[in-house]
Backbone bond lengths (Angstrom), bond angles and torsions (degrees), N, CA, C in turn:
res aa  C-N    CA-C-N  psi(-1)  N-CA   C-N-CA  omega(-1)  CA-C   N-CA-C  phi
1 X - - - 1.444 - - 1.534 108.40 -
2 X 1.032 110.81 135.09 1.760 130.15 176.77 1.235 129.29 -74.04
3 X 1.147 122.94 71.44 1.533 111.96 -175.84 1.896 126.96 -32.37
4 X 1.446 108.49 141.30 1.220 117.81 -166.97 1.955 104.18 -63.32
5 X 1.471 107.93 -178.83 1.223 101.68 159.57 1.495 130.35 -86.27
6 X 1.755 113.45 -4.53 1.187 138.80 156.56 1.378 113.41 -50.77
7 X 1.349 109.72 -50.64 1.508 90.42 -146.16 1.981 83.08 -117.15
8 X 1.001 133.43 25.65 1.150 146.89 161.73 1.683 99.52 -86.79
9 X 1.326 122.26 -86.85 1.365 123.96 136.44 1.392 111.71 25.80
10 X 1.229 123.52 -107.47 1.564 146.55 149.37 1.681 98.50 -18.90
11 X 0.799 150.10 -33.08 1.830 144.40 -161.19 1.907 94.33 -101.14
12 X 1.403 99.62 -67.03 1.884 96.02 154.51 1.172 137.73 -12.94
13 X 1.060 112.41 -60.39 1.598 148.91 168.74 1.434 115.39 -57.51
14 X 0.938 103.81 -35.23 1.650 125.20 176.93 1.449 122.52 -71.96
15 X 1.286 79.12 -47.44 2.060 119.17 -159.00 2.219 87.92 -77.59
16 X 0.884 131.99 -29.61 1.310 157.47 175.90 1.410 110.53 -76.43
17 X 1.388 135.37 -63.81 1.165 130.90 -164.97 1.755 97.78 -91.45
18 X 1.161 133.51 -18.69 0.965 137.26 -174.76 1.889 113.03 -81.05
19 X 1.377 102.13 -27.99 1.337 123.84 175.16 1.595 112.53 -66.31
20 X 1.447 102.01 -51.57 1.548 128.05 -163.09 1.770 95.37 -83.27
21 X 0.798 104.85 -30.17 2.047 86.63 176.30 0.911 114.47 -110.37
22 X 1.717 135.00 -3.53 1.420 134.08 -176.53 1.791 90.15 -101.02
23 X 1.389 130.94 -6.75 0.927 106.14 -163.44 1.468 113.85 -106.46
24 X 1.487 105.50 -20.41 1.578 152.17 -161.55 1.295 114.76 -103.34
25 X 1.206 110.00 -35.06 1.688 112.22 -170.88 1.726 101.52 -82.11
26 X 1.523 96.06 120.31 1.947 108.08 176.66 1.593 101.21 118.38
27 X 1.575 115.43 -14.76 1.212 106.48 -157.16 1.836 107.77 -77.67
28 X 1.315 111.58 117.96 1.708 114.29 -170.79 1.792 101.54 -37.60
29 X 1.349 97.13 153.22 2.072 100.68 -174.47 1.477 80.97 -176.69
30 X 1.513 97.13 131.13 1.762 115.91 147.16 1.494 88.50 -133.52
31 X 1.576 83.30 -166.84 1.842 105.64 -162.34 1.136 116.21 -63.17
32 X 1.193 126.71 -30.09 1.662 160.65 162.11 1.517 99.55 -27.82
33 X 1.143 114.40 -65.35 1.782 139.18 -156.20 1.056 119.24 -102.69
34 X 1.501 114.07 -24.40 1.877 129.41 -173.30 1.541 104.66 -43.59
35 X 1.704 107.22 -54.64 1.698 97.66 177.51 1.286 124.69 -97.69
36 X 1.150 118.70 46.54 1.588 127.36 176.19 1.539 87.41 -138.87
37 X 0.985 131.85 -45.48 1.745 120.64 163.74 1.726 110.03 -42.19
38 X 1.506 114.58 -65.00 1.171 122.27 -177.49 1.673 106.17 -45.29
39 X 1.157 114.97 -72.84 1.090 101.62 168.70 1.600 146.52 -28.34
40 X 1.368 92.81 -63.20 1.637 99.21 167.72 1.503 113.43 -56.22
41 X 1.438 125.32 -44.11 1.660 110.22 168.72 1.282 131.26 -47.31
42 X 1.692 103.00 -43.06 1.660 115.52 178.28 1.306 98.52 -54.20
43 X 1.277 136.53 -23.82 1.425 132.03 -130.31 1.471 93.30 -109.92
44 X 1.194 113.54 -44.08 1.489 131.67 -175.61 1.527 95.43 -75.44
45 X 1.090 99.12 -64.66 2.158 94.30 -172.32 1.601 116.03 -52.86
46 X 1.244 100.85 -18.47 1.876 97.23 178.07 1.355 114.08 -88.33
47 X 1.252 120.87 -11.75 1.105 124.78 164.74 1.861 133.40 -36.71
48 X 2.048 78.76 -44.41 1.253 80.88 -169.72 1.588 126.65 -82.98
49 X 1.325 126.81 173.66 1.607 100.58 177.54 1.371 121.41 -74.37
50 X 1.236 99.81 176.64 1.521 134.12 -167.90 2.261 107.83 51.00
51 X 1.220 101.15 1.31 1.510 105.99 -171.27 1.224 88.53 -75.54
52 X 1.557 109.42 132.04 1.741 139.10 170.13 1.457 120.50 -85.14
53 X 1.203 96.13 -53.31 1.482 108.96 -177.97 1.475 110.02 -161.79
54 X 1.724 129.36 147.96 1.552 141.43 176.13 1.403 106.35 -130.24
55 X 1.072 110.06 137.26 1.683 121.27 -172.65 1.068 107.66 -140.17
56 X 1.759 128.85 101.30 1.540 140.46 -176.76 1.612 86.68 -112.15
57 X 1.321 90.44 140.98 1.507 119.93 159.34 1.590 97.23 -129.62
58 X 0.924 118.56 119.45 1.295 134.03 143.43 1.810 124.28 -84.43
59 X 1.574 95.72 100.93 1.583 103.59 168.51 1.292 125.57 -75.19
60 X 2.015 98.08 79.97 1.641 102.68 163.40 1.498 129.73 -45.11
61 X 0.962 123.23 -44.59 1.382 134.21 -159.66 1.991 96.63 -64.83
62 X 0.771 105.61 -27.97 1.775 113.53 174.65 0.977 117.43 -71.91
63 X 1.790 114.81 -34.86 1.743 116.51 -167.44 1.753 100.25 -49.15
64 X 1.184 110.79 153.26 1.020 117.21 153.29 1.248 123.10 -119.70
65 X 1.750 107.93 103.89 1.599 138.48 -153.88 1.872 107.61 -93.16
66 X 1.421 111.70 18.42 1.652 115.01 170.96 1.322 101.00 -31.38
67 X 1.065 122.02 -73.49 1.740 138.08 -166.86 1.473 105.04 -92.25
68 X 1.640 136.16 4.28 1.536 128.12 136.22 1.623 74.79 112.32
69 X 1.006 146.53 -1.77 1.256 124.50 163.60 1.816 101.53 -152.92
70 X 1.470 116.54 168.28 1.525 127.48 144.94 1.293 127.62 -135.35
71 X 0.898 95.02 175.72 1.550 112.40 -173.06 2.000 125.48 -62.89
72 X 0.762 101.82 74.74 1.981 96.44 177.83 1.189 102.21 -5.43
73 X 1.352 124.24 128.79 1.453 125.19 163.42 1.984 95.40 -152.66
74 X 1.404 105.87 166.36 1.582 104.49 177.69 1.795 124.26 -68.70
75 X 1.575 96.49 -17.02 1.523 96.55 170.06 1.411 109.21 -60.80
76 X 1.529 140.20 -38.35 1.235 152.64 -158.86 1.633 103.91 -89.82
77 X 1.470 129.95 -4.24 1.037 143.54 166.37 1.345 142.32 -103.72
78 X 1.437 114.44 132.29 1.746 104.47 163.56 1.058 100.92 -134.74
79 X 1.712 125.94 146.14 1.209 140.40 -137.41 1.473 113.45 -137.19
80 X 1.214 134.67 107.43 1.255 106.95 172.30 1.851 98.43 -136.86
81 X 1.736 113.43 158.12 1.146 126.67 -166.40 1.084 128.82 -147.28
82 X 1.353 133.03 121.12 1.650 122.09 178.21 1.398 119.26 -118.55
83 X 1.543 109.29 123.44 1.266 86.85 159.18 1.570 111.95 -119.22
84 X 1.661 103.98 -171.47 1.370 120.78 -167.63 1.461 109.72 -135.74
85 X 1.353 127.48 92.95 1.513 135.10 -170.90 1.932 100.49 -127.07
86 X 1.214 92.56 119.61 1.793 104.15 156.81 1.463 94.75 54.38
87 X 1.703 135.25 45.81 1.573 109.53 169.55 2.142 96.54 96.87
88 X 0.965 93.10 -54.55 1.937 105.97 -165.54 2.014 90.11 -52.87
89 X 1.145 107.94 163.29 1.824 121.44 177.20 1.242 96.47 -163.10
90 X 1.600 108.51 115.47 1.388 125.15 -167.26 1.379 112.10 -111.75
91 X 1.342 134.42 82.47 1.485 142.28 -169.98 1.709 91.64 -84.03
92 X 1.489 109.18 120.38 1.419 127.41 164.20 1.317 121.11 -123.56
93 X 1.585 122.20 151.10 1.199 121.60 168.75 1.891 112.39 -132.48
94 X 1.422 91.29 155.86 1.616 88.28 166.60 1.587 101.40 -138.61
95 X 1.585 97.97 147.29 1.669 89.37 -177.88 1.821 81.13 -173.11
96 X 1.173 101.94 162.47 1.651 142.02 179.44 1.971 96.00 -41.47
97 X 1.163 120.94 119.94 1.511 104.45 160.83 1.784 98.55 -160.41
98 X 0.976 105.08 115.20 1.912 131.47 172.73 1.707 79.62 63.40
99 X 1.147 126.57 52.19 1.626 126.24 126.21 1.950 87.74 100.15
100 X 1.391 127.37 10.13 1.147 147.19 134.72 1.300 155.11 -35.99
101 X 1.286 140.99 53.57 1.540 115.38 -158.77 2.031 114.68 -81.71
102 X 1.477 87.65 104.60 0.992 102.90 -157.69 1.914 106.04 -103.89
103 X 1.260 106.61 126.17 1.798 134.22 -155.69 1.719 92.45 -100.29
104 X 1.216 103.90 108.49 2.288 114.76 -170.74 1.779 85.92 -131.96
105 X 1.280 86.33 138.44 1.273 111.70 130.58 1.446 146.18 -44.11
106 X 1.328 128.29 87.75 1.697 106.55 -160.48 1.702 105.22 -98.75
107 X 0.832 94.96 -45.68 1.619 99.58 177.07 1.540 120.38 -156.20
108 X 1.346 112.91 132.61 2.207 125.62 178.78 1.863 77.08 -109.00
109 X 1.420 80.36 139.61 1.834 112.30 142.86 0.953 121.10 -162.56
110 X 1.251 132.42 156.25 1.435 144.34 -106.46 1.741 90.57 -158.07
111 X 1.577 116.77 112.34 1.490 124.49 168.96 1.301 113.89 -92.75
């Protein structure tokens, strides 16, 4: 069976957030660097296909800078991602939930 352009779409989307925290997560960041990190991820994640748009916020104000920097992790993140496959528009988010950074689906529509 053939996956739709929906849920191909949705696998994209996947294929993206899966990139962006396995690739990112550990990477040293204080407050200094938070938006030149952000950047460089957006920068890297659009690269890939069908990606529309990447939106990192990095929550400096959380780092905990004892030693002047920490470690990237998804608590220090909010994530958002679109892609655009076959007609399909894949609005995703990732963000903090019961101590989680947890990568949803928010909304597909279909042109």
């Amino acid at each position: 069976m053939e996956a739709t352009d929906r849920e191909a779409a949705c696998f994209e989307a996947g294929v993206k957030f899966g990139a962006l925290y396995h690739q990112f997560a550990g990477t040293p960041v204080s407050p200094a660097s938070a938006p030149t990190l952000e950047r460089a991820i957006e920068d890297a994640i659009e690269n890939q296909p069908f990606c529309a748009s990447v939106s990192v916020d990095i929550l400096a104000d959380r780092l905990d800078t004892t030693h002047g920097y920490d470690e990237l992790t998804g608590e220090y993140m909010e994530v958002t991602v679109r892609v655009e496959y076959e007609g399909c528009l894949v609005e995703t988010e990732m963000a903090m939930e019961d101590g989680y950074p947890l990568m949803r689906v928010v909304d597909v529509t279909e042109r």
